[in-house]
N, C-alpha and C positions, 0 to 999 in steps of 0.2 A: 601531585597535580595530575588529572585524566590527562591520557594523552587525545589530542585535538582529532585526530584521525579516526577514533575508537568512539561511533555513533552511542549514545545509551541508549538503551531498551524500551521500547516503546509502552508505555505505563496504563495505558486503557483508550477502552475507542475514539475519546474528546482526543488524545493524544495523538492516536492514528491519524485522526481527521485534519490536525494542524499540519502534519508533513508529507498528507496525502498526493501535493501537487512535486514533489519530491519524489518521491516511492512511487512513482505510477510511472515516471520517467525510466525509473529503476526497472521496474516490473514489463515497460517494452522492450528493454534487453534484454530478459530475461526469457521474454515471449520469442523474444527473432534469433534466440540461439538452443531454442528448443530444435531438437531432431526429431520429436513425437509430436507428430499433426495434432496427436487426440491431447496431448497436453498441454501444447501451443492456442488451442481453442477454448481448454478450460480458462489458463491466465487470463484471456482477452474476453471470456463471459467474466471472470471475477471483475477483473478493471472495468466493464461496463455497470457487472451491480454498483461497485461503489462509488461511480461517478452518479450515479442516481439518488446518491445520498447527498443530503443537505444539512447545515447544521443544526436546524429544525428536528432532523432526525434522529440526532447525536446528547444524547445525554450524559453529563457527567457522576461519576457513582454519586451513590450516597449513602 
């Protein structure tokens, strides 16, 4: 049996987009424990692109 604590791998962008409100939470800790301004700015333009996404935007392979 997986252990509970051991997230799986995220399988493609529809994927992404389902745990996005998750991982964005994730990703401002990650922003406010940066020590590099320039890299702290990147994560926080990434998190604004993808809040710009909808799932209009989001296709699943085929």
């Amino acid at each position: 049996m997986p252990d509970e604590e051991t997230p799986r791998p995220i399988a493609d962008a529809v994927d992404f987009y389902s745990r996005w409100p998750r991982l964005r939470a994730r990703a401002h800790v990650l922003i406010d424990s940066q020590d590099n301004r320039e890299d702290a700015e990147l994560l926080r333009w990434m998190v604004r692109l993808i809040d710009m996404l909808g799932p209009n935007d989001i296709h699943p392979r085929r």
